[in-house]
C-alpha positions as CSV (number, residue, x, y, z in Angstrom):
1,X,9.0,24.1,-36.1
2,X,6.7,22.8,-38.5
3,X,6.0,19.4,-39.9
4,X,5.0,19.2,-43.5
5,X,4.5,16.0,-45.2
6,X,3.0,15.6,-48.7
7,X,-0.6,13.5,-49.1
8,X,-1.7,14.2,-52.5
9,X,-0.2,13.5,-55.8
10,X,1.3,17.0,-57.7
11,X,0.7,14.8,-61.0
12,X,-2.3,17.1,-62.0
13,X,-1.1,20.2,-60.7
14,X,0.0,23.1,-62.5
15,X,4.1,23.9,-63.1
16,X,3.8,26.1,-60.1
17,X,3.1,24.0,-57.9
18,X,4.8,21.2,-58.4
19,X,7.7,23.5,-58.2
20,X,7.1,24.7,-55.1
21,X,6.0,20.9,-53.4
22,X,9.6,20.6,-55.0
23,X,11.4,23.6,-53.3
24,X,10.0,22.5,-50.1
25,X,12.1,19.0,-51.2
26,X,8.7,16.6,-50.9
27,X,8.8,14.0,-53.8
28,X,6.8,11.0,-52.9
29,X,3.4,10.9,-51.2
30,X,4.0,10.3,-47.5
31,X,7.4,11.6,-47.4
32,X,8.1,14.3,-44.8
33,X,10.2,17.2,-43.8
34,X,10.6,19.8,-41.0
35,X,10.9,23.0,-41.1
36,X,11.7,26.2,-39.4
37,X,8.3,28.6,-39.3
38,X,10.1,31.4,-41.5
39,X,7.7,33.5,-44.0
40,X,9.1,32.1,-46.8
41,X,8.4,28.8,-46.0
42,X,4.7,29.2,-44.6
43,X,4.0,31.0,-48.1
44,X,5.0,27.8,-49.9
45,X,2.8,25.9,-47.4
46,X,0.2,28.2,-48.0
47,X,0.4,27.9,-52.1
48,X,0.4,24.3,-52.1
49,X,-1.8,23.7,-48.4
50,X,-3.8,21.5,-49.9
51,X,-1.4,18.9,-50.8
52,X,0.1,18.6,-47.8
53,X,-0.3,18.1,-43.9
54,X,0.9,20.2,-41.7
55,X,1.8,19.6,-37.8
56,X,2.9,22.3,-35.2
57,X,6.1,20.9,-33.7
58,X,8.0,21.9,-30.6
C-alpha cells in the first residue's frame, strides 16, 4: 500500500497532468488517497511525482 497525497497546485501544469493528479482522484492540495502498489498506479505516481508525496504503507 502506498500513500499519495497531493502538495503542489496542478494549476500550471500541462492537460496531462492534471489529468492524471485527476485519475489518481486528488483534487485539493493536502487531500490524500491510498493505494494498492499496482504498475499502473506507480506510473501515474511517477508522471506527476513531483506534485505529490508519497508514503510506504503496511
Amino acid at each position: 500500500m502506498i500513500k499519495v497525497t497531493l502538495i503542489k497546485s496542478v494549476s500550471n501544469e500541462t492537460k496531462t497532468v492534471k489529468a492524471t493528479v485527476e485519475a489518481l482522484g486528488l483534487k485539493k492540495i493536502g487531500q490524500t488517497k491510498t493505494f494498492e502498489e499496482s504498475p499502473a498506479v506507480l506510473g501515474q505516481v511517477k508522471k506527476a511525482g513531483y506534485l505529490l508525496k508519497v508514503e510506504k504503507g503496511e
